[in-house]
N, C-alpha and C positions, 0 to 999 in steps of 0.2 A: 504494500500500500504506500502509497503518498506518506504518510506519516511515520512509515518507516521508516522512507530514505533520507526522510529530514532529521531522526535518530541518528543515523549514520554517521549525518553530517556533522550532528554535537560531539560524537566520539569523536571524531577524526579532528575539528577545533582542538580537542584536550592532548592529539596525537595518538589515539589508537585505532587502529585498521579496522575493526572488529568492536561490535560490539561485546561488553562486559558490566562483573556489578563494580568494579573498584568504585566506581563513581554515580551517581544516582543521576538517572535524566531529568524526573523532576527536578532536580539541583540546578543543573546544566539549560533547563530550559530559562525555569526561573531565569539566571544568571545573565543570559542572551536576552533577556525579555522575548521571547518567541513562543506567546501559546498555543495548546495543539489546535491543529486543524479543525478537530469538531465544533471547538467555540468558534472560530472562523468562521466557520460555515454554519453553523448555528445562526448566530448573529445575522449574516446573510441573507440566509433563509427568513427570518423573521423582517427584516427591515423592509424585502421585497412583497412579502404577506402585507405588512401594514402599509406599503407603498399603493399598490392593488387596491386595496381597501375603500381609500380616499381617492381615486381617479376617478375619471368622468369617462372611461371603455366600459365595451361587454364584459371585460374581465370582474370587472369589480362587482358584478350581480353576484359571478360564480363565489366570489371570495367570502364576499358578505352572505351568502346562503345555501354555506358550505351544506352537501349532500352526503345523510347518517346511513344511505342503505349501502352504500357500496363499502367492501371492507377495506379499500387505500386509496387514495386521491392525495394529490399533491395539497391543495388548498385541504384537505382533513388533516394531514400531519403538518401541517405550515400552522395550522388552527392550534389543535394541539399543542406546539412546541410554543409557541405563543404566549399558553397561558402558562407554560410551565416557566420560563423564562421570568414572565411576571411575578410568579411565587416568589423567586428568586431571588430577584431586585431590578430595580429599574435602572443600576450604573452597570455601564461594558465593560469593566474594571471588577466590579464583584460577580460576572459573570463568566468572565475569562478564567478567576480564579476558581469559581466552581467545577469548570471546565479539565483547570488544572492539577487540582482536588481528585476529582472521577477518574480521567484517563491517566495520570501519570502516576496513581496509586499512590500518593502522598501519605498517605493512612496506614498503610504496611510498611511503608518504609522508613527504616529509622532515621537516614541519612537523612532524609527528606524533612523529616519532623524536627530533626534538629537544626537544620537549615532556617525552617520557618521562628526559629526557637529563637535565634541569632538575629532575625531581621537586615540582614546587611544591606550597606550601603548601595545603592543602584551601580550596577557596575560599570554602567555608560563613563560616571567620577573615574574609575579608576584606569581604566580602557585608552581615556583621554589621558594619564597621565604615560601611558605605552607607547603613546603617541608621540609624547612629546619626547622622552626617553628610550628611545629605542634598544639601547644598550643594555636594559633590565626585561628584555621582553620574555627571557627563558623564566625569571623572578616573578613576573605577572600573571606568567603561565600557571605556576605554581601556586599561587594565590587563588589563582581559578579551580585548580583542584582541591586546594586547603577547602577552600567554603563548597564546593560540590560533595564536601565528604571522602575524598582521596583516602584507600588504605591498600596493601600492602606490603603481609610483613610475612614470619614462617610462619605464622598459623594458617594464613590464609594463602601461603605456598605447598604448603603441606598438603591442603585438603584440595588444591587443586594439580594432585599428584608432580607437583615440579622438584618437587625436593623430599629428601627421606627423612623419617621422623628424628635422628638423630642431627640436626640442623637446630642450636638453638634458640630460643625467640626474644634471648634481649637485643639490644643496639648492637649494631653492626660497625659502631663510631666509639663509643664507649666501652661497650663491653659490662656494663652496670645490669645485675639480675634481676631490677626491679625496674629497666627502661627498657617503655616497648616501643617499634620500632616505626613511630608513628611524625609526622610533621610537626607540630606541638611540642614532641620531646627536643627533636634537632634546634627549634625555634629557640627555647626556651629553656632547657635544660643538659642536653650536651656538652659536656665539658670540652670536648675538642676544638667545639664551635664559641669560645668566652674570649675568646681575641675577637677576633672578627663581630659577638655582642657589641664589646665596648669598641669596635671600630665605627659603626654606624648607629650606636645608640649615647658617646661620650660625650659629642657635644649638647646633648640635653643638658638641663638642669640637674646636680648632683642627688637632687631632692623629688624629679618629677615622678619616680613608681612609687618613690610611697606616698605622696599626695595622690596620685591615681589608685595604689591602693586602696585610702582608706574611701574612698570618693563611691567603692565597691562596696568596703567594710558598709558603708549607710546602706546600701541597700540590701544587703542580705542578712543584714540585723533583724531578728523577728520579736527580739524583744525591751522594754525600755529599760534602758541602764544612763542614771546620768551623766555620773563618770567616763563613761564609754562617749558618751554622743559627747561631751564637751573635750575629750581627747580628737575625735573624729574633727570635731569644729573647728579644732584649736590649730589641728596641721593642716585640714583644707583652705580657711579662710587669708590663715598665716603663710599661705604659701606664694610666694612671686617670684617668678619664672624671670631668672636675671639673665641664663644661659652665659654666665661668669665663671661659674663653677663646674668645671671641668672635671670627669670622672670617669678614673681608671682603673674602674670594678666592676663585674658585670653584676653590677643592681638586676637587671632584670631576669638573672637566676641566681639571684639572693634568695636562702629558704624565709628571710626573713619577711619578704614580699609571698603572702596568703594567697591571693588572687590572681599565680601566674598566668594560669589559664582561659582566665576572664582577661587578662590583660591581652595574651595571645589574641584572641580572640575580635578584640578590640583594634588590634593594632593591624588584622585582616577584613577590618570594613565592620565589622558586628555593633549594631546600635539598640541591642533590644534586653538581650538573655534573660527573659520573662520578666524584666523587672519594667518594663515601657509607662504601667500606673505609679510605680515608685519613684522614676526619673522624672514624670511629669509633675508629681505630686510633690519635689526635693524640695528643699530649702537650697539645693546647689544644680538646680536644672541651669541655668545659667554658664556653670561652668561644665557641666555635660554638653549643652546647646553649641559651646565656643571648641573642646575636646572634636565633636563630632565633626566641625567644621576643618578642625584641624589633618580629620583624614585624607584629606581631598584637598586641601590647600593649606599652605605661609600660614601661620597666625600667631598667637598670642605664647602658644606651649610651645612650638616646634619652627625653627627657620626652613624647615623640609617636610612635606605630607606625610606624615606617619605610612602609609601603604606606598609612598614612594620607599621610604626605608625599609619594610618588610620586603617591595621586591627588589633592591639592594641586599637585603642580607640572602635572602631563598637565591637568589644567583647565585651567590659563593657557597652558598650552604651545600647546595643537592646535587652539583656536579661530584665534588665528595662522598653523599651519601647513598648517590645512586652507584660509583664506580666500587665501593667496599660490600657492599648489598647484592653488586653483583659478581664479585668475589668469592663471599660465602654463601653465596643461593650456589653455585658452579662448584663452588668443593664439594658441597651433598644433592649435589644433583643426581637423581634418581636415576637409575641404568634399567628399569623396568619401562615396558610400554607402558606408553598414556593409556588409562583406563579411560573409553569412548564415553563414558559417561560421568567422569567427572565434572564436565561444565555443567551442564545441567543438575547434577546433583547439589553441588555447593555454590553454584553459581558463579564461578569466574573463569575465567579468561585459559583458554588450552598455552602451550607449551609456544605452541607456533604465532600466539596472538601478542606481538610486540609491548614490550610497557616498558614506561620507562625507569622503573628498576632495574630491568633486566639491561640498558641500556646505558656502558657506562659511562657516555658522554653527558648525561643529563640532558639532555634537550631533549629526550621524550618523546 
């Protein structure tokens, strides 16, 4: 179908030949702003129904006194879809998303739920910054796979018979038995990658993660403490960002920073993390509204778009951690035939389906 081959096409943006689960299409559609066909044509179909309607042809007798004996006629299911639509909503914006909803099974998929979870930033913002930056475009890539839910690692090599069970599933960078081998960790906690942290993250403010920490502390607080909230108050409001204070520590995998994650997150376009009534409702919406602003352009916290530095760091990052990932995926690589039904049982990608793990130039 049509709709397929426009599937294809999202794979083949992210670099894979073939489709697979690494990455969710709902994520990918989202991300492109491209919803499926049926809302298209939905929508269509209805506008040309209600166009009919209101005309001064023969047509519009038919439309308007649409006929119950016969079991399908165009103007029946044009009728139909109509009102269903109407149930709906009357925005083609809440309609494309139900659209999105149904067909790309957003409800089953966790990647997808957690994409939604995230809220990120429109990616047209960042796209344009690919634009103008060319030179980080393997980095943007990457960013694109981050928030479509990108994974992996041995476990999900394992089950898709590429590698023998004796392959182990920490980092492939580290080597640490509690670091799995996920984007988030290389971002954010990889020790191999703390030069290169404090290469693109030192000209911050010495002090910026942990006033963006505790900026999180406020909102995942579920209970009143006033000590707490006047500590919270005391470092956000106290905080001005001089960019004087030069720092040669990677604060941003300091265990003493709580909310790496949420930072991570943040610092790949995420404007929501279920907390969107708590950020509206802050006493520091204000400085979230300015933060946000800072993703996508110059401002107040940052001389550089934070998602410009993320895809500055994911350049240097994944050309490394795709070439050691494919290092050890190739030492325990399986000498059994591919079981023909491993894709479909666990759902990823055959042997022959390029990714770019397996790929150790990083470009994917």
């Amino acid at each position: 179908s049509t709709q397929t081959i426009l599937n294809k096409g999202f794979y083949w943006i992210l670099g894979y030949s073939k489709p697979n689960s690494f990455v969710s299409i709902y994520c990918i559609s989202k991300e492109l702003n491209i919803p499926p066909l049926s809302g298209k044509c939905a929508l269509a179909q209805v506008r040309c129904f209600n166009k009919w309607k209101d005309s001064n042809c023969i047509i519009s007798k038919i439309v308007n006194n649409v006929a119950t004996t016969r079991k399908w006629t165009w103007d029946k299911e044009s009728k139909i879809l109509n009102d269903k639509l109407n149930n709906i909503s009357s925005s083609t914006k809440e309609i494309m998303e139900f659209y999105w909803d149904r067909d790309m099974n957003s409800d089953k998929s966790i990647k997808a739920k957690t994409y939604k979870l995230y809220n990120f930033e429109e990616s047209r913002s960042y796209l344009k910054l690919n634009l103008e930056f060319p030179e980080y475009s393997k980095g943007f890539r990457w960013i694109l796979r981050a928030r479509c839910g990108y994974k992996i690692d041995a476990r999900v090599a394992k089950a898709a018979k590429m590698i023998n069970n004796s392959c182990p599933n920490c980092c492939s960078c580290c080597f640490h038995c509690d670091s799995y081998q996920r984007i988030d960790h290389w971002f954010i906690n990889c020790f191999l990658f703390k030069n290169l942290r404090i290469d693109h993250f030192s000209d911050l403010d010495r002090n910026f993660f942990y006033f963006l920490d505790s900026l999180f502390n406020s909102l995942v607080r579920t209970s009143n403490n006033p000590s707490v909230d006047n500590r919270i108050n005391n470092i956000v409001k106290g905080y001005k960002s001089s960019n004087n204070s030069i720092s040669n520590i990677d604060i941003l995998g300091s265990k003493k920073i709580v909310n790496r994650y949420r930072i991570y997150i943040f610092l790949i376009g995420g404007r929501d993390y279920g907390f969107s009534d708590r950020i509206n409702n802050s006493p520091y919406k204000k400085e979230w509204e300015c933060l946000f602003k800072c993703q996508t352009e110059s401002g107040t916290y940052s001389k550089s778009p934070f998602l410009l530095r993320s895809a500055a760091l994911l350049n240097d990052i994944m050309p490394v951690v795709c070439k050691r990932q494919h290092i050890l995926f190739n030492k325990f690589k399986t000498n059994l035939s591919r079981n023909v039904n491993a894709d479909n049982t666990v759902g990823q990608p055959s042997r022959a389906n390029a990714d770019p793990i397996s790929d150790p130039s990083g470009i994917g």
